[in-house]
N, C-alpha and C positions, 0 to 999 in steps of 0.2 A: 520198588520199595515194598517193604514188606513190615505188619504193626510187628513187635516183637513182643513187649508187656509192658503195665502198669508197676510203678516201684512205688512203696509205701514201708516209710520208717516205721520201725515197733520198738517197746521197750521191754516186754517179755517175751521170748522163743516160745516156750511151754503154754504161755496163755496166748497167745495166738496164733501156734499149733493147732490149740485144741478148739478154738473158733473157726478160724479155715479150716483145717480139714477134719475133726468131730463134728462140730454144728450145720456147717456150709458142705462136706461132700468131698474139698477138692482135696487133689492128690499132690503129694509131693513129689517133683521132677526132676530136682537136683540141688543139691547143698552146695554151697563154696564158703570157705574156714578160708579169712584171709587174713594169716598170723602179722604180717609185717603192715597193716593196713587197720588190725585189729576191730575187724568187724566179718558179720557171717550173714550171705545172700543166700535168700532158702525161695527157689522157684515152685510154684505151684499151678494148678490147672484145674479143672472139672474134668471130670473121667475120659478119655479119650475123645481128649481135645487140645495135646500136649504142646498143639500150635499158638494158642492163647492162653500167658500165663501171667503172673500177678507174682514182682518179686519183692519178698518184704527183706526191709533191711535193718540189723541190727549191728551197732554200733556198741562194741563192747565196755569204752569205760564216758560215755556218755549218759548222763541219768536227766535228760530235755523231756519236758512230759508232750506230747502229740495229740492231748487231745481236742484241742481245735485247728484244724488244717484249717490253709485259707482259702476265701471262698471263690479261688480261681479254680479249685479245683473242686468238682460237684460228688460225687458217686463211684460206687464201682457197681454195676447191674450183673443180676445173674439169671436166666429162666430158669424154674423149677417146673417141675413135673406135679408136684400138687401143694398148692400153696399155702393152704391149710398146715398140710402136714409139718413143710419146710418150717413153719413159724413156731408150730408143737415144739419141734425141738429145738428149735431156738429159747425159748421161752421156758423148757426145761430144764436145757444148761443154764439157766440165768441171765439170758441177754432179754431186754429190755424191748418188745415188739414198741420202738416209736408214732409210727405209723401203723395201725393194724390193718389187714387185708379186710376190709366193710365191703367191698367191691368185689371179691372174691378176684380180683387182677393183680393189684399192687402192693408192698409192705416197704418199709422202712426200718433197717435197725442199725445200731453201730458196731464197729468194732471193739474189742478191747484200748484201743488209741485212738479212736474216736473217729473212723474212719467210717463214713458213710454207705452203706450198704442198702444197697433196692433189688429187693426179687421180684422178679415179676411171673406172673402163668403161663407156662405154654401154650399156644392156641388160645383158645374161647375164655374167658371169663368164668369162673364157678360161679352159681349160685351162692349169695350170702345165706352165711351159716354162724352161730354162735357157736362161743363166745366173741368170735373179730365182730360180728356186724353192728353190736352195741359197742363196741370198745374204744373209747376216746384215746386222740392223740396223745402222746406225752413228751416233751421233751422237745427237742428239732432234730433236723434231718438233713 
């Protein structure tokens, strides 16, 4: 057996392009345009790691809003390389830090379709650093 990926409905291509891979890093691995099925599977990854991927699906004349999945389903986790930083740009495109990194370990934020998102640190814990280490919760997660 072998995991293959994570699928996660979306309702815009463009705004959740540009959250998975501007915000989040990852890379697009392969598209599929399914005319007769009328909907479009866009595979994704973190940088060479084309073995682990996350495929969102959109559903062309569907307009369901997704932003509350159910709670059988928790997260999708990513490690970042500095967690500080990762949340900088989260928080400059406009996403919503829910959980701030105070621990210098773990964050919280959502998708554009309310898809729950946890980065966690490579290795060791950073030292708490402001603005996360005062930064209250907002929202759920």
């Amino acid at each position: 057996m072998k995991y293959l990926h994570t699928m996660v409905r979306i309702t815009n291509i463009d705004q959740s392009l540009h959250f998975y891979r501007t915000l989040l890093d990852l890379e697009e691995v392969r598209r599929i345009e399914v005319e007769s099925g009328r909907y479009t599977l866009i595979f994704l990854a973190c940088p060479g790691q084309s073995d682990v991927q996350i495929e969102m699906t959109y559903n062309w004349d569907e307009d369901e809003s997704y932003e509350k999945p159910g709670r059988a389903f928790g997260h999708l986790a990513y490690a970042v390389d500095d967690i500080y930083a990762a949340c900088q740009r989260l928080r400059d495109g406009g996403v919503p830090i829910l959980r701030p990194p105070r621990d210098g370990r773990m964050a919280f934020v959502r998708s554009p379709d309310g898809i729950s998102i946890e980065l966690l640190q490579k290795g060791a814990a950073k030292p708490p650093k402001e603005p996360w280490a005062s930064m209250e919760n907002c929202g759920d997660w």
